[in-house]
C-alpha positions as CSV (number, residue, x, y, z in Angstrom):
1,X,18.3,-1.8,4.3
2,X,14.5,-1.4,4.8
3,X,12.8,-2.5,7.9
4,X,9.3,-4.0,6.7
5,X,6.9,-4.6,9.4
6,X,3.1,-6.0,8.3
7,X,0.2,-4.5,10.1
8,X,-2.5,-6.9,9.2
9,X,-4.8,-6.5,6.1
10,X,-3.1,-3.7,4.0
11,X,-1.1,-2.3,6.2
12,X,2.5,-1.8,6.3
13,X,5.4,-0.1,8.5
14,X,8.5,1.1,6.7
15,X,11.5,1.8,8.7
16,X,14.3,3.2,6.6
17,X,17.9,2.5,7.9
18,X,18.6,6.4,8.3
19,X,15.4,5.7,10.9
20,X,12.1,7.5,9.0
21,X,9.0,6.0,9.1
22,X,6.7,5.6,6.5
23,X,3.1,4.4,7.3
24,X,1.2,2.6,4.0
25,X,-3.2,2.6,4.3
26,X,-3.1,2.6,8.1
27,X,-5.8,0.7,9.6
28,X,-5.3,0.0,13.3
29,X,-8.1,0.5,15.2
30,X,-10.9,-2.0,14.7
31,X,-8.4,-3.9,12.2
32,X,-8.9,-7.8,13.5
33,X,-5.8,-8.0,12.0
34,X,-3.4,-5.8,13.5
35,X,-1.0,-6.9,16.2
36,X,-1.8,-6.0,19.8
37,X,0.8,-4.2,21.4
38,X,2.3,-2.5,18.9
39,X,2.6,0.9,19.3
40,X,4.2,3.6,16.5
41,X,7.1,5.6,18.2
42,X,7.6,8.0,15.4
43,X,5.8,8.5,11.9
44,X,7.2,10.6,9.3
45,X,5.0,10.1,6.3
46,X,1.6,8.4,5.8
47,X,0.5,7.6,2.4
48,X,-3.4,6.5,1.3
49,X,-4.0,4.6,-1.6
50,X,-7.8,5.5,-1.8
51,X,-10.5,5.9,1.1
52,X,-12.3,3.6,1.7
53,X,-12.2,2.7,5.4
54,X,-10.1,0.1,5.7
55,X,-7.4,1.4,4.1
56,X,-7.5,5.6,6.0
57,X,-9.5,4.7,9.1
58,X,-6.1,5.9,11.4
59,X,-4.4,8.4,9.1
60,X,-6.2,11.5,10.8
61,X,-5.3,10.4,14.6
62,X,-2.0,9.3,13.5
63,X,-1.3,12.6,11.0
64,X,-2.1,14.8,14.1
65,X,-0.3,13.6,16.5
66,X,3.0,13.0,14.7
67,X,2.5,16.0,12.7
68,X,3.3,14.0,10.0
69,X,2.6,14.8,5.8
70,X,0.4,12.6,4.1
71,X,0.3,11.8,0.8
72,X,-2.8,10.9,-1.5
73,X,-4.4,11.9,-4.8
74,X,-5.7,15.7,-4.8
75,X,-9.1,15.2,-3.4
76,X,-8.8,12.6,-0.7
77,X,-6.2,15.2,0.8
78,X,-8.4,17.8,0.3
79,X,-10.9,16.0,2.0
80,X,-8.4,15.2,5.2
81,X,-8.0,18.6,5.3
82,X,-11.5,19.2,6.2
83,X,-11.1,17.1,9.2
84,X,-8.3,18.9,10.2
85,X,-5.1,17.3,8.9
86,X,-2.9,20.3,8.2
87,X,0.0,18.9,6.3
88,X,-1.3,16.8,3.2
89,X,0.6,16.5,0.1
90,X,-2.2,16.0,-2.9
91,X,-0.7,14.6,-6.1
92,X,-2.0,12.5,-9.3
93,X,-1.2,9.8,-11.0
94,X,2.1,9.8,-12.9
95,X,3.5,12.3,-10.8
96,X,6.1,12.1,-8.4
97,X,7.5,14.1,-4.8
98,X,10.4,14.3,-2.6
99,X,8.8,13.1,0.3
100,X,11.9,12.8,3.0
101,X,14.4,10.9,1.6
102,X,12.2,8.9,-0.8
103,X,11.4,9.7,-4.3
104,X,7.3,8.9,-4.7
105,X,5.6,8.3,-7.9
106,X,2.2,7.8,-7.8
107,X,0.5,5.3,-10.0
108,X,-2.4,3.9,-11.6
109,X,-4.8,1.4,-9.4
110,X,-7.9,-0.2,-10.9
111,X,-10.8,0.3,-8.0
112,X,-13.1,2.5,-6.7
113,X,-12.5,5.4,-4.1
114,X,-15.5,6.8,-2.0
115,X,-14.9,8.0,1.5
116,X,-17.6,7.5,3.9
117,X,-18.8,10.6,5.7
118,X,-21.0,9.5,7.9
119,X,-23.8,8.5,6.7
120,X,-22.9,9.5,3.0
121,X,-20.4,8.5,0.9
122,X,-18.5,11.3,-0.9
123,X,-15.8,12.0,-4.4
124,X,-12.6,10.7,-2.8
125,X,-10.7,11.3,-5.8
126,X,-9.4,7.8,-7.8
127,X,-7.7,4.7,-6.2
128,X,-3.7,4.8,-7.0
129,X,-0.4,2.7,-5.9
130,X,3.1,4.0,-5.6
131,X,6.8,3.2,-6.1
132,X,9.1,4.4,-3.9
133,X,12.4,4.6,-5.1
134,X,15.3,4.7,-2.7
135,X,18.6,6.3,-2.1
136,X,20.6,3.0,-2.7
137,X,18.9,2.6,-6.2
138,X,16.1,0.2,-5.0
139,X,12.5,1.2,-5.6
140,X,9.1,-1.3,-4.7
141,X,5.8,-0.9,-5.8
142,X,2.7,-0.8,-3.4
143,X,-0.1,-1.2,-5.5
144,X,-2.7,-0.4,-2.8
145,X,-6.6,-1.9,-4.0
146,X,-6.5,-3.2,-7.6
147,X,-7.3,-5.7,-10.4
148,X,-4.8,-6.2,-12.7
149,X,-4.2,-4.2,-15.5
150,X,-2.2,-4.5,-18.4
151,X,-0.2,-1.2,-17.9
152,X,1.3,-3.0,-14.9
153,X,3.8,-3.9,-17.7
154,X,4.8,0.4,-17.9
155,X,5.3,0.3,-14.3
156,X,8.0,-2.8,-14.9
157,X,9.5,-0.9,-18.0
158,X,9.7,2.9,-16.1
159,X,10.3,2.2,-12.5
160,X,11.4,-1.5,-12.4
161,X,10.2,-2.4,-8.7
162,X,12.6,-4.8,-6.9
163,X,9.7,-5.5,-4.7
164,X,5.7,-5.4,-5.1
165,X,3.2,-5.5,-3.0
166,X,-0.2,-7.4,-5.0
167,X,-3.3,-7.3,-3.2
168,X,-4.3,-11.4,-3.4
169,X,-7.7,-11.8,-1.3
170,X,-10.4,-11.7,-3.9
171,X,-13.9,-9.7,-3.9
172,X,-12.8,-6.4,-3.5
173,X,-9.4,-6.8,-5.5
174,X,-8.0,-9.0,-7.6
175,X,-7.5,-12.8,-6.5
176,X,-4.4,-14.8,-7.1
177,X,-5.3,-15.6,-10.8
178,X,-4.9,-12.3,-11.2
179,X,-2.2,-11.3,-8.8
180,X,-0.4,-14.0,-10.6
181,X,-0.7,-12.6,-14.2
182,X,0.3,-9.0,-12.5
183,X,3.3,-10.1,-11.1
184,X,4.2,-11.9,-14.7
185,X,3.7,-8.0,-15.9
186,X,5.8,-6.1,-13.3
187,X,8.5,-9.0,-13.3
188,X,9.6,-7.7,-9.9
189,X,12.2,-10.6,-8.1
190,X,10.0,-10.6,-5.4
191,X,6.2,-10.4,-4.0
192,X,4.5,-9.4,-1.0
193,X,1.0,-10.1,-0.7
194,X,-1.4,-8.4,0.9
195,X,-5.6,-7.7,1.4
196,X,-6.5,-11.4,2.5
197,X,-8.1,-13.5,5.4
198,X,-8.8,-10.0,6.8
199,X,-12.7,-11.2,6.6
200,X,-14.7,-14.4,5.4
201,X,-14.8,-12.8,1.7
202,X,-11.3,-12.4,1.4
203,X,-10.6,-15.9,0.1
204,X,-6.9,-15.6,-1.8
205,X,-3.9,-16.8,-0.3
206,X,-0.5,-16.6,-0.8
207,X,0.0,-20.3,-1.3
208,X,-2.8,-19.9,-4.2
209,X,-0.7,-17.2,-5.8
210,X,2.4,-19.2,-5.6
211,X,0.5,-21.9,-7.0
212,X,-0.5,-19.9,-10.3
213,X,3.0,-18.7,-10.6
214,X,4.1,-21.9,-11.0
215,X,7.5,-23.8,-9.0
216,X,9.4,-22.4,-12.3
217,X,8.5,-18.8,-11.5
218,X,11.2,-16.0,-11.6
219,X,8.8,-14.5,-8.8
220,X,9.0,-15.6,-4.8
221,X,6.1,-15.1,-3.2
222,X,7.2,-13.8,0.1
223,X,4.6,-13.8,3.0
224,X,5.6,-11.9,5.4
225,X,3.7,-12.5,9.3
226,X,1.9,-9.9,10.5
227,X,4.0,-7.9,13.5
228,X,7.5,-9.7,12.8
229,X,10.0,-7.2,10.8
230,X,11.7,-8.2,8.2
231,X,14.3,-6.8,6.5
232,X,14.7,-6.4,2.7
């Protein structure tokens, strides 16, 4: 069992059922979306898709003071390290890490990935997703920011997600014409989406996506509600 809690935008909480916690993108403070009064009580891994703000604006505070690893691709982590994040875990696409009890592959994500430094913007590396593969057999796929791609189809034939989590909102990621052909590629039984309503621009919405996927669709489109767990 897998305790999944949404944080608003692209944000997730993953409780495992031996009790880790795994933090996807956190944005928390200055997120319109995340729930007021929740509060972490333990974090054992954070892992960043890419770095732009809204998807690494919290890792540093929240790295520090759980003394937690966090996992990205090679230069973002180098990057965190600079600000004084001592326990990053830098990988690249196609590779994969123990992290805890979870097997972590990281994997290809269509989108750019500078890190604003101020008042510049700096090499953050590339945007990526990840599977994370489970003890019990099960694995999902969090594709972090992304259009589809057509290699989506590899990531259904190698890791075979039972879950997904598609980006849906439009403008900065793919919309749900899109999300709908990349769940048609990744054939997982179920998706999650994610990155909408956040701001004006984000227009996507689940019911869209279910809507291109068609009442026939081997694919539910499960919305979750932003701070109720749900378990999967």
């Amino acid at each position: 069992m897998l305790e999944i809690t949404w944080l608003g935008h692209a944000t997730f909480q993953f409780r495992l059922e031996s009790g880790e916690v795994f933090l996807m993108d956190p944005w928390t403070d200055g997120n319109p979306s995340f729930p007021k009064g929740h509060t972490f009580d333990r974090v054992d891994a954070i892992l960043a898709s890419h770095g732009h703000f809204d998807h690494i604006h919290d890792v540093i505070p929240l790295a520090k003071k759980f003394s937690a690893p966090v996992v990205g691709i090679f230069e973002l982590c180098k990057w965190l390290e600079s600000k004084g994040v001592q326990n990053t875990a830098g990988m690249n696409k196609g590779g994969t890490q123990q992290v805890g009890p979870v097997a972590v592959t990281m994997t290809h994500a269509l989108h750019s990935c500078g890190i604003l430094d101020g008042d510049r913007i700096v090499y953050g590396g590339e945007a990526c997703g990840y599977v994370l593969r489970f003890a019990g057999g099960r694995s999902l796929y969090f594709a972090g920011d992304t259009n589809v791609f057509s290699d989506m189809a590899l990531i259904h034939e190698l890791y075979r997600p039972d879950l997904s989590f598609l980006p849906v909102g439009d403008h900065f990621t793919m919309g749900p014409r899109e999300a709908a052909l990349a769940a048609k590629l990744l054939k997982s039984p179920r998706v999650v989406p994610m990155h909408f309503g956040t701001f004006p621009a984000l227009t996507g919405t689940p019911s869209a996506l279910a809507g291109m996927l068609g009442p026939d669709s081997p694919t539910d489109v499960w919305t979750l509600e932003i701070g109720k767990p749900v378990e999967w």
